[in-house]
DRENPA-3360 file (N, C-alpha, C; in nm, 2 decimals, always signed):
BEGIN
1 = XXXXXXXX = +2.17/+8.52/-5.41/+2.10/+8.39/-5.40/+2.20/+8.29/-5.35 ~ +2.15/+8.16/-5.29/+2.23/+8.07/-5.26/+2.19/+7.94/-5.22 ~ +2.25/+7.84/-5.24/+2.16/+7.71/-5.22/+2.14/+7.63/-5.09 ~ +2.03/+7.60/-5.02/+2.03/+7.54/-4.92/+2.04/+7.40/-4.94 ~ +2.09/+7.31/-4.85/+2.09/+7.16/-4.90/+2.02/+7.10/-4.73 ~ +1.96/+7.02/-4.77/+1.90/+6.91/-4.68/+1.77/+6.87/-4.72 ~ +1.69/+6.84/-4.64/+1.62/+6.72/-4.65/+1.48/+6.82/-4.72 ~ +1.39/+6.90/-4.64/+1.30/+6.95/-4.68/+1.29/+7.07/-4.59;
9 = XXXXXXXX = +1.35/+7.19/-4.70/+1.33/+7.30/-4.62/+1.20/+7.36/-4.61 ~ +1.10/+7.43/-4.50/+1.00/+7.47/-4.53/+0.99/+7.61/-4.45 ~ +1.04/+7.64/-4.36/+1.02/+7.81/-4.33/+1.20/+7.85/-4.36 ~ +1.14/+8.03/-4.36/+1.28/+8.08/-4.36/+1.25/+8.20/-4.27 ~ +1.29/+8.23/-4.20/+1.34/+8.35/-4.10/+1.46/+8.44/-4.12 ~ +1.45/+8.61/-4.06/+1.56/+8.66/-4.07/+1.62/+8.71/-3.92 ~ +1.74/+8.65/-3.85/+1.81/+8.70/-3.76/+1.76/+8.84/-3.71 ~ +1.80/+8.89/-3.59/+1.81/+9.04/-3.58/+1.94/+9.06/-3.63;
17 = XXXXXXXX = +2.07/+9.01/-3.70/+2.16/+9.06/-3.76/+2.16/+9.04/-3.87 ~ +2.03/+9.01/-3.93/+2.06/+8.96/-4.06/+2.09/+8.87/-4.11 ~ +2.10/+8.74/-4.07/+2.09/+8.64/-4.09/+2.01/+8.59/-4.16 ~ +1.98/+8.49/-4.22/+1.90/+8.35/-4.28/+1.88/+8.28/-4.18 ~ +1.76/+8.24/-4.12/+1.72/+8.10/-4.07/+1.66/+8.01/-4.10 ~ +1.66/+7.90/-4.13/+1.60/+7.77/-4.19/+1.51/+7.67/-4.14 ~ +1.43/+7.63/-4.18/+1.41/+7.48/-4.06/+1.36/+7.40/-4.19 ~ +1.46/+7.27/-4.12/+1.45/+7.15/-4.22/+1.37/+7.04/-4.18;
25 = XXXXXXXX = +1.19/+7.00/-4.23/+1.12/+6.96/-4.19/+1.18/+6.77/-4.16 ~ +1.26/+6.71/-4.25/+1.28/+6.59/-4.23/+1.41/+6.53/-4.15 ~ +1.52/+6.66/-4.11/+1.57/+6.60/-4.04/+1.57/+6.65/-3.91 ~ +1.54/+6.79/-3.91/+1.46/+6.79/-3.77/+1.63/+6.88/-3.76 ~ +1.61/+7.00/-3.83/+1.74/+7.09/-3.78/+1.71/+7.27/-3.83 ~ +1.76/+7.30/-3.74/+1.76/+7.52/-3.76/+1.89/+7.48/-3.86 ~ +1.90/+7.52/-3.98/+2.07/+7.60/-4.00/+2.02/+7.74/-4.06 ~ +2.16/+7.82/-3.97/+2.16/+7.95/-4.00/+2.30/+7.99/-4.13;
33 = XXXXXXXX = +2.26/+8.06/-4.21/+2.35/+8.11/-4.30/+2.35/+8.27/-4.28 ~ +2.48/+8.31/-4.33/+2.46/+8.46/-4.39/+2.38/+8.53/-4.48 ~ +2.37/+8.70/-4.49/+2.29/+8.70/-4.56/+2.35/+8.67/-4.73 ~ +2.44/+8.65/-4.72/+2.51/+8.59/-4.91/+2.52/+8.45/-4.92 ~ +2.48/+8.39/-4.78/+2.44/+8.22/-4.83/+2.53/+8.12/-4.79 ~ +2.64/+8.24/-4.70/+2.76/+8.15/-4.64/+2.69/+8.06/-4.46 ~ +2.74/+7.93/-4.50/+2.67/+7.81/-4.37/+2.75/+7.90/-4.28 ~ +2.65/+7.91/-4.10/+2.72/+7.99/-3.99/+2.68/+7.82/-3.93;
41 = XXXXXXXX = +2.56/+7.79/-3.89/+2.60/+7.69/-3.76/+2.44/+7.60/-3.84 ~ +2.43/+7.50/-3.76/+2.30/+7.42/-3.75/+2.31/+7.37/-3.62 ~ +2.16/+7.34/-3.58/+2.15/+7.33/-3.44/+2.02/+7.20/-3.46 ~ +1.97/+7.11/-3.33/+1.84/+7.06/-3.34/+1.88/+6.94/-3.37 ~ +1.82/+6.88/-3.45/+1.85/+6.71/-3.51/+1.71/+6.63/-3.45 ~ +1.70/+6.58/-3.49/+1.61/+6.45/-3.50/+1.58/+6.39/-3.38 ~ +1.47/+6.41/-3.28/+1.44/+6.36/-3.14/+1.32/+6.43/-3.07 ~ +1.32/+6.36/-2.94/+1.20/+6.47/-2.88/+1.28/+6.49/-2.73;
49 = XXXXXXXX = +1.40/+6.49/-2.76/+1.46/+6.58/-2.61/+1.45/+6.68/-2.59 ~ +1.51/+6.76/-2.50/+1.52/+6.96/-2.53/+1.68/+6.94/-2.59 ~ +1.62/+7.00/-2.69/+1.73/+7.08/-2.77/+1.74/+7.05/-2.91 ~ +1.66/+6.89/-2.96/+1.62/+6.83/-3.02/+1.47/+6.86/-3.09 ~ +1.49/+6.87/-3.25/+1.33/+6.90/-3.32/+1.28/+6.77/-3.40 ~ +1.16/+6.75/-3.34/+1.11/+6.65/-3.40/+1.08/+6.68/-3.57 ~ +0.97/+6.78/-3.59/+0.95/+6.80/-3.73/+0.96/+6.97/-3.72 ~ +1.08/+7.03/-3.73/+1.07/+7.19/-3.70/+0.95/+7.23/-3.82;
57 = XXXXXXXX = +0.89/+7.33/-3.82/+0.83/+7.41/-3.93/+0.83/+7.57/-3.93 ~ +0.74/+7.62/-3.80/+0.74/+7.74/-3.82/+0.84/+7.85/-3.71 ~ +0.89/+7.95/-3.79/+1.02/+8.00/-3.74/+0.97/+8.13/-3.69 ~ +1.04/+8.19/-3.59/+0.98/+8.37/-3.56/+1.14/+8.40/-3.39 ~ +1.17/+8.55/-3.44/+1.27/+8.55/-3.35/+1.18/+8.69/-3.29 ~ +1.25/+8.68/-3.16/+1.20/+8.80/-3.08/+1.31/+8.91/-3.07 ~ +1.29/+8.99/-2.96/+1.35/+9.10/-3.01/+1.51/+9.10/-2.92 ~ +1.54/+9.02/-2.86/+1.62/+8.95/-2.78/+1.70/+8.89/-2.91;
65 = XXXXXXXX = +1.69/+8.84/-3.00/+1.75/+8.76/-3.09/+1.66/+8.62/-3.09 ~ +1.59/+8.55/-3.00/+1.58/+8.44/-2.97/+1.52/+8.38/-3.08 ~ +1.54/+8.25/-3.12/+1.47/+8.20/-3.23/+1.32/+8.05/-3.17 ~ +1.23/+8.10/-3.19/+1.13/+8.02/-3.18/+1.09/+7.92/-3.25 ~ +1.06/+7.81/-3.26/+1.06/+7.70/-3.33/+0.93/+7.63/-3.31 ~ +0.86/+7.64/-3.41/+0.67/+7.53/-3.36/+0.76/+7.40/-3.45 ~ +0.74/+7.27/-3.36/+0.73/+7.14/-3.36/+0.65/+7.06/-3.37 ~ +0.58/+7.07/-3.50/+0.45/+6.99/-3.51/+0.45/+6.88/-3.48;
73 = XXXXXXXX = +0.53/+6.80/-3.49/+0.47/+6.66/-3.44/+0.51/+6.62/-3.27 ~ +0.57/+6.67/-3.24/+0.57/+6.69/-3.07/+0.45/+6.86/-3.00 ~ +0.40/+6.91/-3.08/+0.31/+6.99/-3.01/+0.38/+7.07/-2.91 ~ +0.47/+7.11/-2.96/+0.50/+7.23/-2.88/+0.65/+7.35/-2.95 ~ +0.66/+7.43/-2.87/+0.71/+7.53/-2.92/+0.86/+7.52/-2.84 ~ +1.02/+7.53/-2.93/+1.12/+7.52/-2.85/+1.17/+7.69/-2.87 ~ +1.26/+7.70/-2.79/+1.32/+7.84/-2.77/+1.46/+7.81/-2.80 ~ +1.52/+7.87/-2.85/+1.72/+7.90/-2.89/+1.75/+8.00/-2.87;
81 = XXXXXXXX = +1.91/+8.02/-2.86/+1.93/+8.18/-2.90/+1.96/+8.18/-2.98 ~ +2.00/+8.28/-3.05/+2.06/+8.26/-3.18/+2.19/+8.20/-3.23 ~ +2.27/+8.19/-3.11/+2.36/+8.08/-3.11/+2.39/+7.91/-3.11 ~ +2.21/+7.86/-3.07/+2.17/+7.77/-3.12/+2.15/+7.71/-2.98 ~ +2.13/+7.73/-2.90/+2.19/+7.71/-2.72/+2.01/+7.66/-2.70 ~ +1.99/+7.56/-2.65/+1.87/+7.56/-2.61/+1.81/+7.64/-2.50 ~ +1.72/+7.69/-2.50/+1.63/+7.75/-2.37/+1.53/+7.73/-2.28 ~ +1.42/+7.67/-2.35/+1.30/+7.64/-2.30/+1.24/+7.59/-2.42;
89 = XXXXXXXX = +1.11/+7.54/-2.37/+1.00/+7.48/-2.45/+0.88/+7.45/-2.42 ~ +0.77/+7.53/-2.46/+0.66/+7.54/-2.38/+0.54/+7.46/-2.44 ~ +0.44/+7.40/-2.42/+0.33/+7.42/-2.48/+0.31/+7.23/-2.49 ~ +0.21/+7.17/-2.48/+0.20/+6.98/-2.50/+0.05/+6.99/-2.62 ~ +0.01/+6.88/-2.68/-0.11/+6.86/-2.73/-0.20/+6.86/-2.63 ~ -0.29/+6.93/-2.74/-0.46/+6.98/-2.72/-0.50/+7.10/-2.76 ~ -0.60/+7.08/-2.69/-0.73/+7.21/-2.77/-0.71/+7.33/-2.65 ~ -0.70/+7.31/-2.55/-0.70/+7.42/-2.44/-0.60/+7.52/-2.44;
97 = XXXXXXXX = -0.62/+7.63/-2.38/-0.49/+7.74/-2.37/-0.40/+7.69/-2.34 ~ -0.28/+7.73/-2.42/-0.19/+7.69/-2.40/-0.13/+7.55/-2.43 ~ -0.19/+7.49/-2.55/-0.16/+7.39/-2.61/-0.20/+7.40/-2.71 ~ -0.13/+7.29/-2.84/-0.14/+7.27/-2.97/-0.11/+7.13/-2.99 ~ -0.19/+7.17/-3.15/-0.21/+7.03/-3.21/-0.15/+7.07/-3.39 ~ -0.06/+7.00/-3.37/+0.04/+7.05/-3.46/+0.12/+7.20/-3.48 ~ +0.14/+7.22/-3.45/+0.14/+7.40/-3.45/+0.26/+7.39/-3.58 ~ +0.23/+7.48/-3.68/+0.30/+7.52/-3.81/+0.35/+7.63/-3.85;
105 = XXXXXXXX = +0.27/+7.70/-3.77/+0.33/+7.87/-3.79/+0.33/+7.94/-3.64 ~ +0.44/+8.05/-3.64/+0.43/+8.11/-3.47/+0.46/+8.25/-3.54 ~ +0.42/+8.36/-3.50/+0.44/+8.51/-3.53/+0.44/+8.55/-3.34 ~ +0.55/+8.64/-3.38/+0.58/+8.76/-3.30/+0.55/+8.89/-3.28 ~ +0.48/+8.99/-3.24/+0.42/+9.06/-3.25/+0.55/+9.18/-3.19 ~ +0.51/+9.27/-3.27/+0.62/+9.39/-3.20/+0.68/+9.42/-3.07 ~ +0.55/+9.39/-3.02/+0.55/+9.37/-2.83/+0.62/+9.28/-2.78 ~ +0.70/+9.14/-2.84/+0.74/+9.03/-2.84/+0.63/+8.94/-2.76;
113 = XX = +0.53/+8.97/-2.81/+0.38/+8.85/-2.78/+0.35/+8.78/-2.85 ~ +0.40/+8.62/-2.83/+0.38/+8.49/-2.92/+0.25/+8.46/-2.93;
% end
């Protein structure tokens, strides 16, 4: 076991190496730990630039390592590697394909289909 510290943690994810991944809903950060609880990096922070998480919540990696991030209160979905590197970010508010309104949770399907 081991203690996380920040603001409000609300998902946890596991690396393709086994890792811990976190997202901390109030300050708008990924930190990754080992799996014994030792801090590796944090990434994200507080914003609506790329690279930046407004309110992170739901976590899901593909099979690449990549770590996916739903950003509820910006409506959309950022991409990292696992080294915290920004990628991409897809998706704006609404009701139509390919948009969201809040999005909270993201699953990855074996196939790596979000």
């Amino acid at each position: 076991s081991f203690t996380v510290s920040g603001g409000w943690l609300y998902e946890i994810a596991l690396s393709r190496t086994g890792n811990v991944i976190t997202s901390d809903y109030w300050n708008g950060y990924i930190s990754i730990y080992t799996g014994a609880g030792e801090f590796v990096r944090q990434f994200g922070g507080d914003g609506k630039n790329q690279g930046q998480l407004s309110r992170p919540v739901g976590l899901a990696v593909n099979k690449e390592g990549h770590i996916f991030v739903a950003d509820s209160w910006v409506h959309y979905i950022s991409v990292f590697t696992d080294e915290g590197t920004f990628l991409y970010r897809f998706g704006h508010e609404g009701k139509a394909e390919g948009e969201f309104n809040c999005p909270s949770y993201i699953f990855i399907t074996p196939d790596d289909l979000v």
